[in-house]
VMD Tcl script that builds the backbone (N, CA, C; Angstrom):
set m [mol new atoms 333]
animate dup $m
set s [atomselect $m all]
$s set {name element resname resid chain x y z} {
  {N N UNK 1 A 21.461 -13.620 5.566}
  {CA C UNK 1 A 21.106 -13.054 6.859}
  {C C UNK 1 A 19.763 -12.325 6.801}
  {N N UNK 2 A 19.469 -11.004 7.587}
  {CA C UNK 2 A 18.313 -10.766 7.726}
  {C C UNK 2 A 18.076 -9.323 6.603}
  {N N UNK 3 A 18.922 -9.194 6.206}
  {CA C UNK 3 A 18.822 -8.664 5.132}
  {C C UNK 3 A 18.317 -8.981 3.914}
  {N N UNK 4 A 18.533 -10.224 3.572}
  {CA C UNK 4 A 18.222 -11.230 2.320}
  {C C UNK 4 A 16.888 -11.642 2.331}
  {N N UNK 5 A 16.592 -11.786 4.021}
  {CA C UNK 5 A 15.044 -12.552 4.509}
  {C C UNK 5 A 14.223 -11.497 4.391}
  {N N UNK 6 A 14.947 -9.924 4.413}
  {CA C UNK 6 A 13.983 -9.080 4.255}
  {C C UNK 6 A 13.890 -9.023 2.573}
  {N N UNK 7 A 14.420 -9.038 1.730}
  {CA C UNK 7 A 14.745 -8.540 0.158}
  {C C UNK 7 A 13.468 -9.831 -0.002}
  {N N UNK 8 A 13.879 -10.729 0.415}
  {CA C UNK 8 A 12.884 -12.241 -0.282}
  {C C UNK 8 A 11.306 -11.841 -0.097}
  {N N UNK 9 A 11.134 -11.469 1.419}
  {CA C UNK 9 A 9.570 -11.149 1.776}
  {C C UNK 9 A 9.420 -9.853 0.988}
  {N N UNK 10 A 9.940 -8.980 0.940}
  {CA C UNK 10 A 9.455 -7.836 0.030}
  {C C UNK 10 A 9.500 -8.553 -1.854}
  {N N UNK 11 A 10.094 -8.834 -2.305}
  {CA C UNK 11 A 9.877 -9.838 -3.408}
  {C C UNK 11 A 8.236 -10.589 -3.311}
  {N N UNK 12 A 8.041 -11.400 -2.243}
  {CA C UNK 12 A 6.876 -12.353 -1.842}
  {C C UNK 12 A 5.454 -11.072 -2.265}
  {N N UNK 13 A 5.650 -10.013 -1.326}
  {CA C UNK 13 A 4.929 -9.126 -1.066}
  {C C UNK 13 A 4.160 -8.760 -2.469}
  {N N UNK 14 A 5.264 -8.521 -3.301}
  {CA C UNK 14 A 5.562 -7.524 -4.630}
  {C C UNK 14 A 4.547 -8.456 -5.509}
  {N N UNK 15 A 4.800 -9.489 -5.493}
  {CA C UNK 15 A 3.949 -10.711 -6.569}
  {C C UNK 15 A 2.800 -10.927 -5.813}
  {N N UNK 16 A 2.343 -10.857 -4.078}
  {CA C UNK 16 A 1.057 -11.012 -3.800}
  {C C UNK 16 A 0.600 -10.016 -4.481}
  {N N UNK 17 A 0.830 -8.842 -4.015}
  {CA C UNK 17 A 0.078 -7.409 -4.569}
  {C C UNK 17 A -0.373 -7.414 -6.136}
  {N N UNK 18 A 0.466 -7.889 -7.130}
  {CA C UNK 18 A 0.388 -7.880 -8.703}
  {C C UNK 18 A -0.984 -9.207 -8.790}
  {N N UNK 19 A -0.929 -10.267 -8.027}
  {CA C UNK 19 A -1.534 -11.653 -8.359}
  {C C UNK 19 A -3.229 -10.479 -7.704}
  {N N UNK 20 A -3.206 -10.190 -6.456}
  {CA C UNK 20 A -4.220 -9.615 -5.918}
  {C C UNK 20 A -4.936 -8.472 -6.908}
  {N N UNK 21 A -4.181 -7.525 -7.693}
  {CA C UNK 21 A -4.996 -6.879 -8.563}
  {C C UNK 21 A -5.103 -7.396 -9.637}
  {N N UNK 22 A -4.567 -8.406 -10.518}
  {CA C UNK 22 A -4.963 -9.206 -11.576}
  {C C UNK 22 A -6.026 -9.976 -11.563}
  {N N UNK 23 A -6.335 -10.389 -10.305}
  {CA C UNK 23 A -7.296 -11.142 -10.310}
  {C C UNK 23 A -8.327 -10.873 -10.536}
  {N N UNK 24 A -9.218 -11.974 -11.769}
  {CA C UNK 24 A -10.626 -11.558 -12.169}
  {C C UNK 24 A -11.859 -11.675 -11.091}
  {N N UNK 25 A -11.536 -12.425 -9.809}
  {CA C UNK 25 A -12.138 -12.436 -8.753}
  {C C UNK 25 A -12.235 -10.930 -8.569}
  {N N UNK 26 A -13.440 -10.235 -7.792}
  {CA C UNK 26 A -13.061 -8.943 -6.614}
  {C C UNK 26 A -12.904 -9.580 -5.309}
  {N N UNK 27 A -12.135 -8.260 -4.971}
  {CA C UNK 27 A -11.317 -9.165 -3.388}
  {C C UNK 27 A -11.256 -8.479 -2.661}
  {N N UNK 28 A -11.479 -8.000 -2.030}
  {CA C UNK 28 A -11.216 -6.891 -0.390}
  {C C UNK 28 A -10.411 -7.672 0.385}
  {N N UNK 29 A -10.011 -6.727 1.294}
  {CA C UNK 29 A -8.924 -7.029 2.290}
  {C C UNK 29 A -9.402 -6.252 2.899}
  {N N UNK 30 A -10.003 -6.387 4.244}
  {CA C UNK 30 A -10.739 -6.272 5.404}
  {C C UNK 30 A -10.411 -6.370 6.801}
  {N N UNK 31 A -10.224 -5.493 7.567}
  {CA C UNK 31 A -9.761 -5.367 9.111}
  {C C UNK 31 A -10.583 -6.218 10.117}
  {N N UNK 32 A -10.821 -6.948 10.305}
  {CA C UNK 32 A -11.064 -8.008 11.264}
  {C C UNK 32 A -11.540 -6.962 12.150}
  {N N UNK 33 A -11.228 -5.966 12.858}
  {CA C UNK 33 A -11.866 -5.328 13.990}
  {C C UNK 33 A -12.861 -4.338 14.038}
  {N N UNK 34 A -12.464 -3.156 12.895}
  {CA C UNK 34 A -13.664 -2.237 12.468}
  {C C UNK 34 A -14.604 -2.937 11.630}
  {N N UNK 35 A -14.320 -3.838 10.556}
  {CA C UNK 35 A -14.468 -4.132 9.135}
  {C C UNK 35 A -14.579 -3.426 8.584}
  {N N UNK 36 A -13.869 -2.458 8.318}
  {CA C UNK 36 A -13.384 -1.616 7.206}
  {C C UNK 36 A -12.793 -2.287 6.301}
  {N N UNK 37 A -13.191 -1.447 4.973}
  {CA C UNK 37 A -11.849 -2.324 3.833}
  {C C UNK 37 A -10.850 -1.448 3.663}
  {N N UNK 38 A -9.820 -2.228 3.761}
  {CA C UNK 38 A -8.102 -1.727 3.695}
  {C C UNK 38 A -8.071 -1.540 2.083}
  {N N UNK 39 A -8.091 -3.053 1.674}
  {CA C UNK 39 A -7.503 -3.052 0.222}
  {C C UNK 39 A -8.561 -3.052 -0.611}
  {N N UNK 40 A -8.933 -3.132 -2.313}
  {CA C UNK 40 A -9.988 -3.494 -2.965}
  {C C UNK 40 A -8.809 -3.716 -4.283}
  {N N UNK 41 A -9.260 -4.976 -5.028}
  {CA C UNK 41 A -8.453 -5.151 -5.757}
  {C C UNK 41 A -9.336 -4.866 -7.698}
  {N N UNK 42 A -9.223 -4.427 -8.335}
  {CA C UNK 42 A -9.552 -3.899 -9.864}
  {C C UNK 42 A -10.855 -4.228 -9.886}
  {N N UNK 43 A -11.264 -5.536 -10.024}
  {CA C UNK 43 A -12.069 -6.414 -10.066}
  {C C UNK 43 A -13.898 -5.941 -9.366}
  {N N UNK 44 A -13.291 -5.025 -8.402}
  {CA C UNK 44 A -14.452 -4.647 -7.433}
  {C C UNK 44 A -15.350 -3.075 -7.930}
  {N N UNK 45 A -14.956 -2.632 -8.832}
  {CA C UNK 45 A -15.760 -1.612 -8.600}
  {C C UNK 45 A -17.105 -1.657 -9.557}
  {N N UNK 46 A -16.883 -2.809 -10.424}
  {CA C UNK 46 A -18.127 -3.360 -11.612}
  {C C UNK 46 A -19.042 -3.892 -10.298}
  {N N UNK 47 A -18.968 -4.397 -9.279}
  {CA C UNK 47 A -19.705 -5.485 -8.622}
  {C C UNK 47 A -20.308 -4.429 -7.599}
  {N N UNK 48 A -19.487 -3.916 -6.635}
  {CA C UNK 48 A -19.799 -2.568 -5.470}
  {C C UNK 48 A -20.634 -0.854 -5.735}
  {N N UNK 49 A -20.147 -0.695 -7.568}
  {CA C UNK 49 A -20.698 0.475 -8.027}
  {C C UNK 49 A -19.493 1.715 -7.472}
  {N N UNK 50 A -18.548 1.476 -7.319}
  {CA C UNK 50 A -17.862 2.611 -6.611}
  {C C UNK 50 A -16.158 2.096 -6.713}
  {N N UNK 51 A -15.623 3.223 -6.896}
  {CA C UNK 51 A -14.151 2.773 -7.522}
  {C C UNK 51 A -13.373 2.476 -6.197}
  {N N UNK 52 A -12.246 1.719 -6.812}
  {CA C UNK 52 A -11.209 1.063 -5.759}
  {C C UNK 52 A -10.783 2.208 -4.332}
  {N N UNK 53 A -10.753 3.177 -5.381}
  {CA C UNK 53 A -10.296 4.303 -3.981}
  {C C UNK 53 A -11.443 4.987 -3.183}
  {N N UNK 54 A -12.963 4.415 -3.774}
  {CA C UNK 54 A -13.638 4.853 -3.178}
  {C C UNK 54 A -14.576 3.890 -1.644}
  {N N UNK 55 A -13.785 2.783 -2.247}
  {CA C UNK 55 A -14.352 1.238 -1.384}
  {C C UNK 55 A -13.274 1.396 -0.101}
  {N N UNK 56 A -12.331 2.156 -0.337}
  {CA C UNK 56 A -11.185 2.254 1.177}
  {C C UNK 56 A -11.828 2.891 2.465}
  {N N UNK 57 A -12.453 2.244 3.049}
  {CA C UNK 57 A -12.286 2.886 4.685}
  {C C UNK 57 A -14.162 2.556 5.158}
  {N N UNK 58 A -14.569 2.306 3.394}
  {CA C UNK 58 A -15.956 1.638 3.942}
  {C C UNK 58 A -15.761 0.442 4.818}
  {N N UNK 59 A -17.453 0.670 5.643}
  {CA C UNK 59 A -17.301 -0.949 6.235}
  {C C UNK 59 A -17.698 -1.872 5.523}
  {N N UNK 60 A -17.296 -3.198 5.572}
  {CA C UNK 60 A -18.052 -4.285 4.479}
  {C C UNK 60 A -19.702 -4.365 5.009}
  {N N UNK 61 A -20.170 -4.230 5.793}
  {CA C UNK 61 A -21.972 -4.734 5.352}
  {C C UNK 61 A -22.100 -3.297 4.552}
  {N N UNK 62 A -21.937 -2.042 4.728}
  {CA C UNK 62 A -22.600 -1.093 3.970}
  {C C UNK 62 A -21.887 -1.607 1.806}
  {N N UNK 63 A -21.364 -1.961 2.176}
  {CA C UNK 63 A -21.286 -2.605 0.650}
  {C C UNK 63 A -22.466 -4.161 0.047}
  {N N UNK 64 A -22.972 -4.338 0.841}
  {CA C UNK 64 A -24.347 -5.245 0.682}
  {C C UNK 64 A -25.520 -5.237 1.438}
  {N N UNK 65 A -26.463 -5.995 0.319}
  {CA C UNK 65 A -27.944 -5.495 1.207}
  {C C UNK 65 A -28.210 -5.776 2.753}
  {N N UNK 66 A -28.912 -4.708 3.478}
  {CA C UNK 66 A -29.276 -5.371 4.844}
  {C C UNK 66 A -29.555 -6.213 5.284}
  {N N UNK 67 A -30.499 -6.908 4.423}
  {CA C UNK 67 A -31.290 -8.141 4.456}
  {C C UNK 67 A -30.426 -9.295 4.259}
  {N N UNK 68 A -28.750 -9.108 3.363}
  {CA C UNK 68 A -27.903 -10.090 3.751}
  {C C UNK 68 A -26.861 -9.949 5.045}
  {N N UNK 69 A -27.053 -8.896 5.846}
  {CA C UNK 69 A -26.331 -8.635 6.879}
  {C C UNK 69 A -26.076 -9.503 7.602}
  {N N UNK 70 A -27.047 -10.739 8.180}
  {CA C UNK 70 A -26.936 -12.106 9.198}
  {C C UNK 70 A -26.061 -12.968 8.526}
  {N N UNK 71 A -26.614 -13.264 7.408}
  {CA C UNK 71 A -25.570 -14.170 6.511}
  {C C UNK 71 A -24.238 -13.856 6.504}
  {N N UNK 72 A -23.896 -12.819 6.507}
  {CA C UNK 72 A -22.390 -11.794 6.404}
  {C C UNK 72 A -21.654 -12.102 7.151}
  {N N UNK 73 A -22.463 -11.986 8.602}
  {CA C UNK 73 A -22.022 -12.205 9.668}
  {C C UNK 73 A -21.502 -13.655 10.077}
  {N N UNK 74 A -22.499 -14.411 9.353}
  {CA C UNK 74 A -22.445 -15.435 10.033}
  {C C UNK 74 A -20.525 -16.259 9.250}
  {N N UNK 75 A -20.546 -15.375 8.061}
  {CA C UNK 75 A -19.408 -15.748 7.173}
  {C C UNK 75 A -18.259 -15.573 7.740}
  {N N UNK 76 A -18.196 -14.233 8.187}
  {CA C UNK 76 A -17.107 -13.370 8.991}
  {C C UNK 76 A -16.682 -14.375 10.389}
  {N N UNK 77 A -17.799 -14.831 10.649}
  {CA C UNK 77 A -17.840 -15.101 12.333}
  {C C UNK 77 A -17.210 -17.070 12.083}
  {N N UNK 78 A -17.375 -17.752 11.183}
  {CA C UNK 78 A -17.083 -19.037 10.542}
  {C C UNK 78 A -15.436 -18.730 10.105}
  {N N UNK 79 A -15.217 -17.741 9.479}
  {CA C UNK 79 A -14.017 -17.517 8.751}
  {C C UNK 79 A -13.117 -17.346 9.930}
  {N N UNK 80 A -13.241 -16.441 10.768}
  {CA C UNK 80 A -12.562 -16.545 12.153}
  {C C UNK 80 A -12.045 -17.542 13.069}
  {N N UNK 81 A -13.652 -18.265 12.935}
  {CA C UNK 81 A -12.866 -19.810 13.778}
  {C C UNK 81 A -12.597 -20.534 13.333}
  {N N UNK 82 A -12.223 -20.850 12.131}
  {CA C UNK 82 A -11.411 -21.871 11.139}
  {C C UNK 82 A -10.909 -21.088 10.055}
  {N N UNK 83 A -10.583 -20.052 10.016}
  {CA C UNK 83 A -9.380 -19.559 9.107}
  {C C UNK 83 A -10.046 -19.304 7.996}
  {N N UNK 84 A -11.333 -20.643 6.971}
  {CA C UNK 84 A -12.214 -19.612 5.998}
  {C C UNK 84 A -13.558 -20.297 6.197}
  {N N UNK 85 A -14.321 -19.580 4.930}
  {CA C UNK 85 A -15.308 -19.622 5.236}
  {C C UNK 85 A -15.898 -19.320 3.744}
  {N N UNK 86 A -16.674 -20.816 3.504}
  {CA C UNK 86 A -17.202 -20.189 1.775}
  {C C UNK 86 A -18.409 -20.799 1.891}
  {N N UNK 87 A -19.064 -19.634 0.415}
  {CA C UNK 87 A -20.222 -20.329 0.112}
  {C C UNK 87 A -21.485 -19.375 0.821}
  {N N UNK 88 A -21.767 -18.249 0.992}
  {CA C UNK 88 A -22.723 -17.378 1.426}
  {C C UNK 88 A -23.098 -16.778 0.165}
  {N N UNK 89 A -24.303 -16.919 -0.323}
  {CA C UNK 89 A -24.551 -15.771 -1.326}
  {C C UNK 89 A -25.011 -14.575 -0.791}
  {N N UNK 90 A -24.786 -13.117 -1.100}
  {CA C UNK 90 A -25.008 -12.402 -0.927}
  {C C UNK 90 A -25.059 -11.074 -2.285}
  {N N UNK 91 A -26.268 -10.164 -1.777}
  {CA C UNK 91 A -26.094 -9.512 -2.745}
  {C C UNK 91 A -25.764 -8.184 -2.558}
  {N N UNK 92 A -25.074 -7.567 -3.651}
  {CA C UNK 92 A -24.328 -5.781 -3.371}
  {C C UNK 92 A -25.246 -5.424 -3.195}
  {N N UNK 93 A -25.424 -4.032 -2.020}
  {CA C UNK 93 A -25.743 -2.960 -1.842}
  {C C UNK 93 A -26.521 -2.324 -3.101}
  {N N UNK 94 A -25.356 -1.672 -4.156}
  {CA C UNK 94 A -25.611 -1.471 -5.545}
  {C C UNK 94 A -26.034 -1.786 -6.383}
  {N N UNK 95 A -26.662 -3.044 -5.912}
  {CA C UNK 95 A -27.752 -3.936 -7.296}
  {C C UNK 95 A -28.128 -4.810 -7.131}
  {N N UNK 96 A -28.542 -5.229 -7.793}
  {CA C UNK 96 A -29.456 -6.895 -7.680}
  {C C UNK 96 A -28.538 -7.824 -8.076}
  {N N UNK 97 A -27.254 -8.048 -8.251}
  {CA C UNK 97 A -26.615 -8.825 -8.741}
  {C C UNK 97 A -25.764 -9.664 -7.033}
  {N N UNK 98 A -26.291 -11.241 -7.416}
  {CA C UNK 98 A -26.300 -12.177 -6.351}
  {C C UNK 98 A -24.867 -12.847 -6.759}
  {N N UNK 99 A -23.844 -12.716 -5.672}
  {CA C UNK 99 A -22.798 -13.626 -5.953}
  {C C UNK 99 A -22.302 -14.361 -4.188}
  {N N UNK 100 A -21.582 -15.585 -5.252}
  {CA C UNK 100 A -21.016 -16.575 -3.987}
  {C C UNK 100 A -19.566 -15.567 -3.549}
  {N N UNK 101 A -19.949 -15.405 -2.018}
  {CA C UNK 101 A -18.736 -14.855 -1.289}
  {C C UNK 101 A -18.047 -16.142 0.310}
  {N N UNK 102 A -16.876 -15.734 -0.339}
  {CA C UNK 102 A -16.045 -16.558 0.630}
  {C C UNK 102 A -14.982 -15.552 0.965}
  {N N UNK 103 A -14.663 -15.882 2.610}
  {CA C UNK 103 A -14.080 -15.540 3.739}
  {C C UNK 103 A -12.918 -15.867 4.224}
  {N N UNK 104 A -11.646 -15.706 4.337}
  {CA C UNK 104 A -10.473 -16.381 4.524}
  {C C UNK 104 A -9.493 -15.104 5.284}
  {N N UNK 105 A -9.385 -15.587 6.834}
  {CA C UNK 105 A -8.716 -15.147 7.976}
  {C C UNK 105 A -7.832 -15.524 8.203}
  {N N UNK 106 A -6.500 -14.300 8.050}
  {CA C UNK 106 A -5.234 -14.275 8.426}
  {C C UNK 106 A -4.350 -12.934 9.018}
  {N N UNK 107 A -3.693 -13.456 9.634}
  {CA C UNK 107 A -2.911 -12.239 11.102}
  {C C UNK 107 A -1.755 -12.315 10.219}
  {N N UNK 108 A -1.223 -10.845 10.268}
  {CA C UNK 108 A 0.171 -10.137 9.902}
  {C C UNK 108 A 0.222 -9.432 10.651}
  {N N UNK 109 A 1.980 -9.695 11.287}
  {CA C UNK 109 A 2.460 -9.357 12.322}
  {C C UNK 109 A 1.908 -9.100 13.332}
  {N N UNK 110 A 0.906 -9.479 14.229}
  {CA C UNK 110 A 0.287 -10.159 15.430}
  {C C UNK 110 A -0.792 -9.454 15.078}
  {N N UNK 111 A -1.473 -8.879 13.916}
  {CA C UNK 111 A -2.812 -7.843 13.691}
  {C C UNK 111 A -3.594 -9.287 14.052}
}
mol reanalyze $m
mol bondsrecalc $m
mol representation Tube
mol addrep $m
């Protein structure tokens, strides 16, 4: 019953969260409306210059250069109307270091 369906998705949840900070990728998890970052997973604070708890509530362009701001956009705005969006290089804010970023849009519970 809906008890079980709840135990299973909290299970689901439990192994996204562990797979999301293991990962040697960095990964944000990002609000579609402010673009703030919600989540930052281990991976991010070598690349951003600033620790996981310190990347919470920034917006994503102030985490990269201005000058990649259009590109950003244009990622964000691609990822939206088809769900993702790869292949923008962009570089951190915090350094000269140029990496491939990809975009991938999804709604929980009607967010």
């Amino acid at each position: 019953g809906m008890e079980r369906d709840y135990a299973r998705l909290r299970g689901v949840e439990a192994r996204y969260r562990l797979l999301f900070q293991l990962a040697g990728t960095p990964m944000l998890i990002v609000d579609a409306g402010n673009r703030k970052v919600v989540e930052a997973n281990a991976a991010c604070p070598p690349v951003f210059g600033l620790s996981a708890a310190r990347l919470i509530a920034r917006t994503l362009p102030s985490l990269f250069d201005e000058h990649d701001w259009p590109a950003l956009d244009g990622l964000l705005a691609a990822a939206i109307g088809a769900g993702e969006a790869k292949g923008a290089v962009l570089r951190a804010a915090a350094g000269e270091t140029r990496f491939l970023v990809s975009a991938h849009f999804f709604r929980q519970e009607g967010e």
